[in-house]
C-alpha positions as CSV (number, residue, x, y, z in Angstrom):
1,X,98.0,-49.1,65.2
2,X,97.3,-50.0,61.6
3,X,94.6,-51.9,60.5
4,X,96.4,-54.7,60.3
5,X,96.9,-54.5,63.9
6,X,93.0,-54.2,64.8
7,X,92.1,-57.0,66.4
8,X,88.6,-58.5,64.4
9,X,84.9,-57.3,66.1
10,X,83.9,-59.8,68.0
11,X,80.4,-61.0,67.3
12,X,77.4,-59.7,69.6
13,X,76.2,-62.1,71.9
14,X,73.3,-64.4,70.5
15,X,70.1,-62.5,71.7
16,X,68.2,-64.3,74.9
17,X,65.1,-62.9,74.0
18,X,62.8,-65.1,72.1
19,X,62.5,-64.9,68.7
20,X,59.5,-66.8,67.5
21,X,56.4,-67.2,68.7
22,X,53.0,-68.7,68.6
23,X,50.3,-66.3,69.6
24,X,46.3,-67.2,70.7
25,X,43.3,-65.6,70.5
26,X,41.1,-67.1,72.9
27,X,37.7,-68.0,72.9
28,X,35.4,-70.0,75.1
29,X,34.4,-72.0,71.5
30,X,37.2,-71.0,69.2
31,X,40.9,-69.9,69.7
32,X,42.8,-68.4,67.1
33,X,46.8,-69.1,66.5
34,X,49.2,-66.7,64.6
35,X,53.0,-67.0,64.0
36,X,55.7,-65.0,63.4
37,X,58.9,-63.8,64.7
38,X,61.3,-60.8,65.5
39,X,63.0,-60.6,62.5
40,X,60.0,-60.0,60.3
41,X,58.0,-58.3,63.0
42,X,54.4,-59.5,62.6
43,X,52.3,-62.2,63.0
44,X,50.6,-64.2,60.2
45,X,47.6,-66.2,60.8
46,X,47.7,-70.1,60.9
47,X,44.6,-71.5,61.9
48,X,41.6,-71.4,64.1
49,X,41.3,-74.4,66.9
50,X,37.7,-74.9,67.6
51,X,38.4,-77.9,69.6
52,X,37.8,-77.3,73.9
53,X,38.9,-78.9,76.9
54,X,42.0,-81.0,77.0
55,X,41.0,-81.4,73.2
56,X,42.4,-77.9,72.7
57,X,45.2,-78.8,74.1
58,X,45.7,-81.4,71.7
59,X,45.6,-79.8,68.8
60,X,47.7,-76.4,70.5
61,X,50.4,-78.7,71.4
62,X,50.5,-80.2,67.7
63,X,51.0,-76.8,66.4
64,X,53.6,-76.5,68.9
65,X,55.3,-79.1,68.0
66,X,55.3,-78.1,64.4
67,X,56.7,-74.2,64.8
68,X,58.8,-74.8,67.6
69,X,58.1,-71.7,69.0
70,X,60.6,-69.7,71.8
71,X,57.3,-68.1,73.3
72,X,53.6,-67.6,73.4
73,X,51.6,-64.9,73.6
74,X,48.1,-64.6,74.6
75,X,45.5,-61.8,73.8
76,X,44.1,-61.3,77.3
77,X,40.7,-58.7,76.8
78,X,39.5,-55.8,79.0
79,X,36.2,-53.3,79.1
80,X,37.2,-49.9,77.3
81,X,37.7,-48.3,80.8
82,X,40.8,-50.8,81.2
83,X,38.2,-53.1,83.9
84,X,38.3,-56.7,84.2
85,X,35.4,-58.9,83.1
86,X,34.8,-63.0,83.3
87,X,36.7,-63.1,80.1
88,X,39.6,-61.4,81.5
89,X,40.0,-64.1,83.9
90,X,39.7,-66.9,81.4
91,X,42.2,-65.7,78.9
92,X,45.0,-65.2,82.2
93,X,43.9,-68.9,83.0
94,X,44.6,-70.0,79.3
95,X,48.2,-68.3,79.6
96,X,48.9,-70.1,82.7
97,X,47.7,-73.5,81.3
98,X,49.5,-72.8,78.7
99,X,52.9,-72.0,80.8
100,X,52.4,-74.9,83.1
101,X,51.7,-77.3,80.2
102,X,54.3,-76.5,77.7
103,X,57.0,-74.7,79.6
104,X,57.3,-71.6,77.2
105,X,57.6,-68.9,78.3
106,X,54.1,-67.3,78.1
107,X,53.3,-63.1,77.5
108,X,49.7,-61.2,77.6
109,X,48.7,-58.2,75.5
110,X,45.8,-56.3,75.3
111,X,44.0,-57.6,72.8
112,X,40.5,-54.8,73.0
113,X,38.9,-53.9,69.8
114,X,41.4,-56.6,68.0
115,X,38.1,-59.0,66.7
116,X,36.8,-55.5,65.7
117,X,39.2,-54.5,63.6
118,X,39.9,-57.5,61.9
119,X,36.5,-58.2,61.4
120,X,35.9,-54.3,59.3
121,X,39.0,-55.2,57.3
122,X,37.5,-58.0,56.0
123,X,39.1,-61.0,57.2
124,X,38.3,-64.6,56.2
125,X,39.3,-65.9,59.4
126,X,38.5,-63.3,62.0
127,X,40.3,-65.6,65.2
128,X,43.4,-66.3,63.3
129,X,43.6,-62.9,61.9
130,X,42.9,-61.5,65.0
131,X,46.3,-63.9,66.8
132,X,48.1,-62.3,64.0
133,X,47.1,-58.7,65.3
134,X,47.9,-59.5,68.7
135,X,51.4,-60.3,68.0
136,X,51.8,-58.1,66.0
137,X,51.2,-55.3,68.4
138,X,53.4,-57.6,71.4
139,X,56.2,-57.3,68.8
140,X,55.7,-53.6,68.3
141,X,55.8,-53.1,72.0
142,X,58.7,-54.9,72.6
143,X,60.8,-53.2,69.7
144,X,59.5,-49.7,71.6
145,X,61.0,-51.6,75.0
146,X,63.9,-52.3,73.5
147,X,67.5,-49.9,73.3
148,X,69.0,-49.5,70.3
């Protein structure tokens, strides 16, 4: 068989995985949002929403609409011994509101220490920058999940 005779690769099946995300940092008063994607890897900080209630919701579903986002991610924090705590509980809430309101698929990551850090490396905008973290590290995870 020459080369001639090869029939051409076919293309690889578009990926079902989503690609681009919005990701939160929740707070009781502020939530921070981060975008980014697969492709590039890591999350870039957009804004902080300081909005609560349904009024949140408002502004989260704006920013939604603007990025058009596959999934969401959702910083979901835990004592250092890996414990739950009241805050625990209200970040898996947010992720479910967040499901049942927009329909996106909706992932949690560990976000301990992620304030900290981003606070001692000097961020302007500690919530945002802190969203940004988070997907960053659910992006790193899943490229560790996923074969080559």
């Amino acid at each position: 068989m020459t080369m001639a005779d090869t029939p051409p690769a076919r293309p690889s099946p578009p990926s079902r995985l989503p690609q681009t995300f919005l990701a939160f940092d929740y707070g009781l008063k502020r939530t921070g949002v981060a975008s980014g994607n697969r492709l590039l890897g890591h999350g870039t900080p957009l804004t902080t929403v300081t909005a609560e209630g349904d009024a949140r919701f408002v502004k989260i579903a704006a920013l939604i609409h603007e990025w058009q986002p596959d999934a969401l991610v959702v910083g979901v924090p835990f004592h250092p011994d890996g414990a739950a705590h009241d805050n625990t509980r209200r970040a898996q809430r947010f992720a479910r509101q967040l499901q049942g309101r927009f329909g996106l698929p909706v992932f949690s990551v560990d976000e301990r220490y992620s304030t900290t850090e981003v606070l001692a490396s000097g961020a302007r905008d500690a919530d945002a920058a802190a969203a940004a973290l988070l997907l960053t590290q659910y992006l790193d995870e899943q490229e560790r999940k996923e074969p080559r």
